[in-house]
N, C-alpha and C positions, 0 to 999 in steps of 0.2 A: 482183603480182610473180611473176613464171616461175620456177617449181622446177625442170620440165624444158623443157629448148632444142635443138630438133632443127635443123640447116642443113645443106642440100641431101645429107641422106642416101640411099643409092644401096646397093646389097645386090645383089651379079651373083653368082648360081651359075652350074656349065659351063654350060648351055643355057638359061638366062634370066634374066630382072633382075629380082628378086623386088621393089626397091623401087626409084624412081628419083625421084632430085633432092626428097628430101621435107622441108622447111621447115613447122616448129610448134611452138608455145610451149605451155605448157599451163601455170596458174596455179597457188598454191600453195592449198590447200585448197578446189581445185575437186574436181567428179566428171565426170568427163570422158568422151565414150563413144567408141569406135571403133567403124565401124559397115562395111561392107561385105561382100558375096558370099563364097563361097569360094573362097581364090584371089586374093583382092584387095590382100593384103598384109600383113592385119593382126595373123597371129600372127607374120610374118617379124618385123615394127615390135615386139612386144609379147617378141617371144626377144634383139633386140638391145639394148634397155631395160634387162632384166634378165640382161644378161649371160651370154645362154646363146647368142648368135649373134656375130658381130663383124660390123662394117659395111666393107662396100668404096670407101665416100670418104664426106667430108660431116663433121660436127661433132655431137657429144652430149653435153652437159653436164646434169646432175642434181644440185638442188642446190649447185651452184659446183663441183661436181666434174667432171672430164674422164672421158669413160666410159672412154679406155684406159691413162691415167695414173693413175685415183684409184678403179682397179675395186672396190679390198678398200674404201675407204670407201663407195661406193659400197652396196656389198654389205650394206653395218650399218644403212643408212636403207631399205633396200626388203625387200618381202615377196610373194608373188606365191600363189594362192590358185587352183590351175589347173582344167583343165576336171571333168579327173579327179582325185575327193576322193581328198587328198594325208592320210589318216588310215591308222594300223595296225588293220586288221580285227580282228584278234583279240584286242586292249586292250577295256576298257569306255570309257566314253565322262571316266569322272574319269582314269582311267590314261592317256589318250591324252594330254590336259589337263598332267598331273604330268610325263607324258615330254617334250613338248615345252615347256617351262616350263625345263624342267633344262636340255635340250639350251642356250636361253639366257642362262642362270642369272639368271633372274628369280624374284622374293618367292611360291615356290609359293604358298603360300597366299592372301596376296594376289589377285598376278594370277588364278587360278582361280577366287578367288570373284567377281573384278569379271565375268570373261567366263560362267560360269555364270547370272549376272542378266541380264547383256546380251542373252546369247542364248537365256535361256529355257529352259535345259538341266539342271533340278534332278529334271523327272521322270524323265530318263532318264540318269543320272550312272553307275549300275550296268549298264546293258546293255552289251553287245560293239558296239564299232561296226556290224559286219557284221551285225548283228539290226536296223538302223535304220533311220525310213522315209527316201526320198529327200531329204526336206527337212530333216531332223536331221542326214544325211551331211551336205551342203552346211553348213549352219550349224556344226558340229562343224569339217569343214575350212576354214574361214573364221575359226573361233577360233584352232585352233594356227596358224594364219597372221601372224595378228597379235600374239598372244605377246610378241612381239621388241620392239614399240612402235612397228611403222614409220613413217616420214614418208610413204611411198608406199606404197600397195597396189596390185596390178595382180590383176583378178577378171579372170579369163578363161570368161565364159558361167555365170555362177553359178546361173542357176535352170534351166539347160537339163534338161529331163525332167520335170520340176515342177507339179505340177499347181496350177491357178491359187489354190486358197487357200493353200497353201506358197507358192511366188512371190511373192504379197503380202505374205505376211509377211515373207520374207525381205527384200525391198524396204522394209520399213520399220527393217530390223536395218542395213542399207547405209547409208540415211539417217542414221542415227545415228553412223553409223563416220566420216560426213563432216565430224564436227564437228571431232576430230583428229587428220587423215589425208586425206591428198592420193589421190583415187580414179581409176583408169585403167580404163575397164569393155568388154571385147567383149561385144555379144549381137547376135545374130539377131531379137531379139523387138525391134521397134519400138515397142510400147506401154513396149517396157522401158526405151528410150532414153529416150523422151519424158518418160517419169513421173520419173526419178532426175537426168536428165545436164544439168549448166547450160548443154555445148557439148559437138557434136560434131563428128569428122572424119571425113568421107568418103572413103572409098580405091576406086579400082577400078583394077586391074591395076598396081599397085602405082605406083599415081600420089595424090597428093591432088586430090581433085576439089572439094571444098568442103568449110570450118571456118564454125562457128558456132552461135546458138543456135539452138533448132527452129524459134522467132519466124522467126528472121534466114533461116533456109534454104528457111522458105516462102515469105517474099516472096520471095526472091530468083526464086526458080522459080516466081512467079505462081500456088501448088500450093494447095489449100484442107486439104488435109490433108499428114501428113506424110511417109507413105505414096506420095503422086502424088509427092512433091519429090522421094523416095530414088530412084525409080522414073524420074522424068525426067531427075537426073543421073545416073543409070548409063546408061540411054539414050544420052547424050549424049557419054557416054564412051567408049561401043562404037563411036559413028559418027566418032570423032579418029580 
């Protein structure tokens, strides 16, 4: 079942068309990846989703909602977890936790203690954000993210910087998040796609160029890896 339904969305700023005619469903408790260049469209696709862009024609429904009629509900089911950790620096990592709890008015205590387990964040409760390593920021901002209970989460490059045993880990903290919550994921990392996403969409120049699973995207491109696929449909894209 399709949580979100996108048909023939189009996005023109004065001097270009950051998206055009883009048609795609995306299931409800999937993790879902976006995967494309820079430039390709994907943070335009990932700003009108979450209602921080409007679209210039085409259709967006979330959850049965209209994205320009049922924005404020809308807004009560999504959470969005950006590239840049969305944490107050100068909180400790429990205060940051309590403030954004409140701002929801969700069971402080409670929800704090579930996401401290989850995320593995009891040794470092007492530090300042801004004392933490890159992989605690991320994990930190991906907890006040989710706070709210969303039905959708949208990770915008979550391990970008990350050194690979942080990455890992975080990748197994994701997995977990899929069990109840619908995931919308950009990376640039391909091993990142592959490892977490049951399906993804390829955009290049703000086109869809191919939806599906990794499976599905390497046959289709005859590609042995998944890597030669991404690499021959953008190819393929430049030469339209």
């Amino acid at each position: 079942m399709s949580i979100i339904s996108i048909e023939n969305l189009t996005k023109c700023y004065k001097t270009k068309k950051a998206l055009s005619d883009v048609s795609l469903q995306i299931n409800e408790g999937e993790l879902f990846g976006l995967l494309g260049v820079n430039g390709a469209g994907k943070t335009t696709l990932i700003k009108i989703l979450c209602l921080l862009s409007k679209k210039t024609s085409g259709s967006v429904v979330i959850n049965g909602f209209d994205i320009e009629r049922d924005a404020e509900k809308i807004k009560e089911i999504i959470a969005v977890s950006p590239q840049e950790t969305a944490i107050a620096n100068n909180l400790t990592v429990k205060e940051n936790l309590e403030f954004f709890a409140n701002i929801y008015s969700k069971n402080n205590s409670e929800i704090i203690n579930e996401l401290i387990n989850d995320f593995d964040l009891s040794s470092v409760l007492s530090q300042k954000a801004k004392t933490l390593s890159g992989g605690y920021k991320r994990r930190l901002s991906i907890a006040v993210a989710i706070i709210s209970k969303p039905k959708i989460l949208f990770l915008d490059e979550p391990t970008l910087g990350l050194d690979v045993f942080s990455r890992r880990e975080l990748w197994q903290i994701i997995k977990k998040l899929q069990k109840s919550t619908t995931i919308i994921l950009t990376s640039h990392y391909l091993e990142e796609i592959e490892n977490l996403c049951q399906r993804v969409a390829i955009l290049s120049k703000g086109k869809l160029v191919k939806v599906g699973s990794i499976q599905e995207i390497k046959e289709a491109t005859g590609a042995n890896t998944f890597e030669d696929a991404f690499i021959k449909l953008l190819s393929e894209g430049e030469n339209e």
